[in-house]
C-alpha positions as CSV (number, residue, x, y, z in Angstrom):
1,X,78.7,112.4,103.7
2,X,80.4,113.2,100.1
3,X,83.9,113.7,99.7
4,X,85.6,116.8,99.4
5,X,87.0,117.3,95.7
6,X,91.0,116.9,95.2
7,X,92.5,119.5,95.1
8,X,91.0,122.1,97.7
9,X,93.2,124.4,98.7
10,X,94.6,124.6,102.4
11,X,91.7,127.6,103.4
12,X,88.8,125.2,102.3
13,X,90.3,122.1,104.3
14,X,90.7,124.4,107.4
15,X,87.4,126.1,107.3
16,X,85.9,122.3,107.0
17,X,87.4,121.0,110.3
18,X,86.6,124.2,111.9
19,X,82.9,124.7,110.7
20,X,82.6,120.7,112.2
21,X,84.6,121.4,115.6
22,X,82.3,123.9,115.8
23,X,78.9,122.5,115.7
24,X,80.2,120.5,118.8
25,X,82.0,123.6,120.7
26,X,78.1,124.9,120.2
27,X,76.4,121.6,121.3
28,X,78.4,121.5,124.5
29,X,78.0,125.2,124.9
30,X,73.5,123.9,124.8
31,X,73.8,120.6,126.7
32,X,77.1,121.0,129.5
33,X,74.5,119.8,131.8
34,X,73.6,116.3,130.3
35,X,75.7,113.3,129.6
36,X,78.6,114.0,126.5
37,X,80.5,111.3,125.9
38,X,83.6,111.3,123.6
39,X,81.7,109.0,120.7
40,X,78.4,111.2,120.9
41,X,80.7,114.3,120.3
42,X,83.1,112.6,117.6
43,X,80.0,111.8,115.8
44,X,78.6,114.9,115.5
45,X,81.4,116.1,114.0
46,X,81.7,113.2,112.0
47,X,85.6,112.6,112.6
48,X,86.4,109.0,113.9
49,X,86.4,108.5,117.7
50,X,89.7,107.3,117.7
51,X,91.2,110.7,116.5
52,X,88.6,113.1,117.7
53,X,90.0,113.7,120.9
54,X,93.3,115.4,119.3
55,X,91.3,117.2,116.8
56,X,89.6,118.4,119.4
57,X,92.2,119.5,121.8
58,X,94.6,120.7,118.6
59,X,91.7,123.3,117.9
60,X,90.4,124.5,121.1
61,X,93.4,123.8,123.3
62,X,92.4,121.6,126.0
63,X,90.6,118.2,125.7
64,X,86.9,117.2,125.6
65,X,86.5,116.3,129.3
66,X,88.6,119.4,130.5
67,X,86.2,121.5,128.5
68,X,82.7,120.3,129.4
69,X,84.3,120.6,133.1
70,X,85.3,123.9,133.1
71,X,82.0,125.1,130.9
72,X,80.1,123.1,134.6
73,X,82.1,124.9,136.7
74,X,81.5,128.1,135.0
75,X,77.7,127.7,135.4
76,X,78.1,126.4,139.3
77,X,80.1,129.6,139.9
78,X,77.5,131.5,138.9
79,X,75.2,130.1,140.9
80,X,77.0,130.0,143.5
81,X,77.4,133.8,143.8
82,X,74.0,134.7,143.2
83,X,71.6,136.0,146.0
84,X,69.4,133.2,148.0
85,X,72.7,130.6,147.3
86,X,71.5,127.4,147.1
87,X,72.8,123.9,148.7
88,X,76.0,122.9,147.0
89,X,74.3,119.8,146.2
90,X,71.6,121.7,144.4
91,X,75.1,123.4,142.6
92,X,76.6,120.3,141.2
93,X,73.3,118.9,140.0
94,X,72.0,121.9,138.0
95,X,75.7,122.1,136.7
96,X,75.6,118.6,135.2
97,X,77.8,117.0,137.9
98,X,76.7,113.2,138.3
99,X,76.8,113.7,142.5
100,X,78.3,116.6,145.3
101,X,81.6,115.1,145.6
102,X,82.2,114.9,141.7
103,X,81.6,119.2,141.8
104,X,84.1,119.0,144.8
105,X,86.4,117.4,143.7
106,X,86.3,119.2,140.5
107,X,86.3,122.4,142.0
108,X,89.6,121.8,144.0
109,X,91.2,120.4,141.5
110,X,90.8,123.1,139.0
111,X,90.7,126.2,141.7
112,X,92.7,124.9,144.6
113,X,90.0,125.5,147.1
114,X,86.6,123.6,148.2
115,X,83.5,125.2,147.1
116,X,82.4,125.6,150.6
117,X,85.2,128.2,151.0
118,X,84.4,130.1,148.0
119,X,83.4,133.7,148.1
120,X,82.3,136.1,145.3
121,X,85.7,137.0,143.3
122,X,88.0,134.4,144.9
123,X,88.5,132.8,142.1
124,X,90.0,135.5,140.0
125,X,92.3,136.4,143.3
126,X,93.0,133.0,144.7
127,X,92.8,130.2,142.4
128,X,95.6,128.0,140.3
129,X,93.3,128.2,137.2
130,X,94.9,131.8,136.0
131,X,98.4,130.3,136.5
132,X,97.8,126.9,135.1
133,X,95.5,127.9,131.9
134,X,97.9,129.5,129.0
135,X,95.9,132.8,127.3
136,X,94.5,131.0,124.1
137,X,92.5,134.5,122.5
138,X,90.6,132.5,119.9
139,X,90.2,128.7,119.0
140,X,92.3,128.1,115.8
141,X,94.5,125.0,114.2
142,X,97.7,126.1,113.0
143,X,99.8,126.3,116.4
144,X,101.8,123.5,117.2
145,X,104.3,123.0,119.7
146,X,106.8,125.1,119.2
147,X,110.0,122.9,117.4
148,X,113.4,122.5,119.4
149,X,116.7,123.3,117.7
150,X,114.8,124.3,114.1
151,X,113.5,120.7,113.3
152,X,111.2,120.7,110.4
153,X,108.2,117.8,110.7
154,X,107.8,116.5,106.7
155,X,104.5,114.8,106.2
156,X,104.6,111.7,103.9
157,X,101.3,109.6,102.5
158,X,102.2,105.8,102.2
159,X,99.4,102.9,101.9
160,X,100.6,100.2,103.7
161,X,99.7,96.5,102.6
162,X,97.8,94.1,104.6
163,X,100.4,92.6,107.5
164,X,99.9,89.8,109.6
165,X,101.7,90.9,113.1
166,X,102.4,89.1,116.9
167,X,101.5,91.3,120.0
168,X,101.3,91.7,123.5
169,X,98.6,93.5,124.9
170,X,99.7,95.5,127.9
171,X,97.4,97.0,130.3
172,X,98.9,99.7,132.5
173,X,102.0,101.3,131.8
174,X,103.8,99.7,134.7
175,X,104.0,96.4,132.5
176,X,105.0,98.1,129.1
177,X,109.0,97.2,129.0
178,X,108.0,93.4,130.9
179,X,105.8,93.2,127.5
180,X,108.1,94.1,125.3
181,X,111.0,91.8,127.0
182,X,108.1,89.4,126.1
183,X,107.5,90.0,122.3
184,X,111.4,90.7,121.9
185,X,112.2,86.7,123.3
186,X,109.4,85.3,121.3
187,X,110.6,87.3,117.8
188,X,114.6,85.9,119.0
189,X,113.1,82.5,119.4
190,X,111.6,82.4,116.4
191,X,114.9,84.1,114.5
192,X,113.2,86.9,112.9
193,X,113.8,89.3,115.5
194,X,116.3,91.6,115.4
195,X,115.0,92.1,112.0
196,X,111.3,92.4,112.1
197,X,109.8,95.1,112.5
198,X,108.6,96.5,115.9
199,X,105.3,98.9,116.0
200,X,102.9,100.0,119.0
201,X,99.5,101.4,118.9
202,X,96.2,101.7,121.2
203,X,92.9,102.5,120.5
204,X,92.7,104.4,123.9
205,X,94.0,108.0,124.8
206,X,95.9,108.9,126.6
207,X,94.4,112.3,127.4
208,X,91.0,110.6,128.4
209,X,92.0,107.4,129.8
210,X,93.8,106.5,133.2
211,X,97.3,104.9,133.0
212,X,95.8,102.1,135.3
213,X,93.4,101.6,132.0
214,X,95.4,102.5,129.1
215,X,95.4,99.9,126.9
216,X,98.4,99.2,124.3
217,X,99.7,97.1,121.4
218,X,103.1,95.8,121.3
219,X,103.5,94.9,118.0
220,X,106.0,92.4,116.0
221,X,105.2,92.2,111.5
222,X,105.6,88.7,110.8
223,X,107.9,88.2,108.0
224,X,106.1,85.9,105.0
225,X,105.2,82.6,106.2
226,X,105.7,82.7,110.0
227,X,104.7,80.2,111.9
228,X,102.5,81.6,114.4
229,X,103.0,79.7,117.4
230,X,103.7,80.1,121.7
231,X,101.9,82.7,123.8
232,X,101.7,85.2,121.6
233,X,98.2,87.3,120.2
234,X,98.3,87.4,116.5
235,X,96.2,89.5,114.1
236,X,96.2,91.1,110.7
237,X,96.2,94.9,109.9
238,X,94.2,96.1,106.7
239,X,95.7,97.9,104.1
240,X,95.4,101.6,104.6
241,X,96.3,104.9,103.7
242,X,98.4,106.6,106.2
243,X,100.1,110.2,106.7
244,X,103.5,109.8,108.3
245,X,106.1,111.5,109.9
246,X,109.0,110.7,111.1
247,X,110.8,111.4,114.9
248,X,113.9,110.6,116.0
249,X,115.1,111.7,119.5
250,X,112.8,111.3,123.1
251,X,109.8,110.8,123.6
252,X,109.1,114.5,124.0
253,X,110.6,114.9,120.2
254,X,107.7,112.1,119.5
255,X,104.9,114.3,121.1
256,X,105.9,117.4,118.9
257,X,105.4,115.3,115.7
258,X,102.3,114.0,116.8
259,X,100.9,117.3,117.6
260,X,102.3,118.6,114.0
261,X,100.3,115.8,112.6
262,X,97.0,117.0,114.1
263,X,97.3,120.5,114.8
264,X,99.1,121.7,111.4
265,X,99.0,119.3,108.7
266,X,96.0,117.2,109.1
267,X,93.5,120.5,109.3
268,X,95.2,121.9,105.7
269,X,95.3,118.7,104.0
270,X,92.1,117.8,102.5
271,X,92.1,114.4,104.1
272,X,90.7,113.2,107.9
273,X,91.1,110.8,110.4
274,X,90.0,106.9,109.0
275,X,88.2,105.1,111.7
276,X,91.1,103.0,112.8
277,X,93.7,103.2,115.7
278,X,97.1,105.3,115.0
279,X,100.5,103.6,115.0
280,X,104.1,103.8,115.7
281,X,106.3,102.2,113.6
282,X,109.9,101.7,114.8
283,X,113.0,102.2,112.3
284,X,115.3,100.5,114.4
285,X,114.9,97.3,115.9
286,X,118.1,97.2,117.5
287,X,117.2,97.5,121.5
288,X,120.8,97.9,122.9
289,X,120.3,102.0,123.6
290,X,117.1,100.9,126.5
291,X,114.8,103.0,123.9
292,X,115.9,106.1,125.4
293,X,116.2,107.4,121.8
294,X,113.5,106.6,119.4
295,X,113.1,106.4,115.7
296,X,109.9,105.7,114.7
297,X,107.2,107.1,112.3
298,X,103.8,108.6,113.7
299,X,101.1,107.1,111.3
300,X,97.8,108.5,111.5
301,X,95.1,106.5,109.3
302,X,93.6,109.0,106.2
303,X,90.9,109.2,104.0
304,X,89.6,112.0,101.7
305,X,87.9,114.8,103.7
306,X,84.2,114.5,103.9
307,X,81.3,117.1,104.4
């Protein structure tokens, strides 16, 4: 892979991520029917799996796993209405579900119904899918959510220095604020918090992986010569280039930045997703407001485009 010359203009940085998005939108299209997982795809397009999901779902508006399911479903449909029907068992294999129950329980999920109650043109008359699925008339970056009260996203590039950090690692998001009680004590015990700074990331996503499963970071910088002691996890980030943007407000203020990050700027930058986990680095480390407001900067590793 060489990298893209600096200074491309916004068009050739677009056409890049769309030309690789769709050499997988075409390999699904081929192959719905065998085993895609997220890393086989991400290769392909030769974006980091850690990112690719986002890409993906910035460009063609729903997520890997939704897409390949609705592409199966499409092709059981049509099967399914088709003279000399066969079993549904027969269905779901042909489609590229693993099993009977996976189709069915695909099938009501996505068009309210069991496929044994399907007849031909129920679907357009009967089903959630027309009132769940927004119109989306051509796959294309470039359409964020829409911003709340004017608020204007401004992408900054920052290389960050090597940082040696403390964390908790917190698995299901029932135990996030126990962990975070956690790290606070141990930063208060070792008086550098308040004061250090507080960060989260995850190499999971959130779009593909269960809450029950969702791993994540919770994340103290160790000020210069820490001792690094207790029941803590310690570990050192790399230096890296990072485009960040800042969000202050709820957490729904924090998924419109993110989704300017991936659906706006990153596909007109000349830069791409480095093989490394995002982060979320907090302004404040005051805790006294619950974190019902956040300030924080979404910080999505870089590197020059490729081809």
């Amino acid at each position: 892979m060489k990298s893209l010359e600096k200074g491309m203009d916004h068009g050739q940085s677009l056409q890049n991520y769309e030309q690789r998005l769709n050499l997988v939108l075409d390999h699904i299209e081929r192959n719905f029917d065998r085993s895609l997982s997220l890393e086989h795809l991400a290769d392909l397009a030769h974006f980091s799996p850690f990112h690719f999901h986002r890409l993906f779902k910035a460009y063609v508006g729903e997520t890997p796993h939704i897409f390949v399911r609705r592409l199966r479903l499409q092709k059981a449909l049509a099967t399914m209405e088709l003279k000399g029907r066969k079993s549904l068992t027969e269905v779901a294999l042909e489609s590229g579900f693993a099993q009977s129950s996976d189709f069915s329980r695909a099938f009501r999920d996505v068009y309210g119904y069991a496929p044994s109650k399907h007849v031909k043109g129920r679907t357009r008359e009967d089903s959630k899918i027309w009132q769940d699925v927004p119109e989306r008339k051509q796959y294309a970056f470039g359409s964020p959510v829409e911003p709340v009260d004017g608020e204007q996203f401004q992408v900054r590039i920052e290389t960050m220095p090597s940082q040696r950090i403390a964390f908790v690692r917190v698995i299901g998001g029932k135990g996030l604020m126990e962990g975070l009680e956690r790290l606070l004590a141990w930063g208060r015990r070792m008086n550098i918090y308040p004061g250090a700074q507080l960060a989260a990331t995850s190499p999971d996503s959130p779009d593909i992986v269960p809450p029950s499963r969702y791993r994540m970071d919770l994340c103290m910088v160790l000020p210069a010569a820490t001792k690094e002691a207790g029941r803590m996890s310690f570990a050192t980030w790399p230096s890296l280039r990072y485009a960040m943007v800042h969000a202050h407000g709820d957490i729904h203020k924090v998924s419109r930045a993110w989704n300017h990050l991936f659906a706006k700027w990153l596909p007109e930058s000349g830069y791409e997703p480095d093989h490394a986990p995002y982060l979320e680095l907090f302004r404040n480390s005051d805790d006294s407001n619950g974190w019902s407001i956040l300030d924080l900067d979404c910080c999505v590793p870089i590197r020059p485009l490729t081809r």
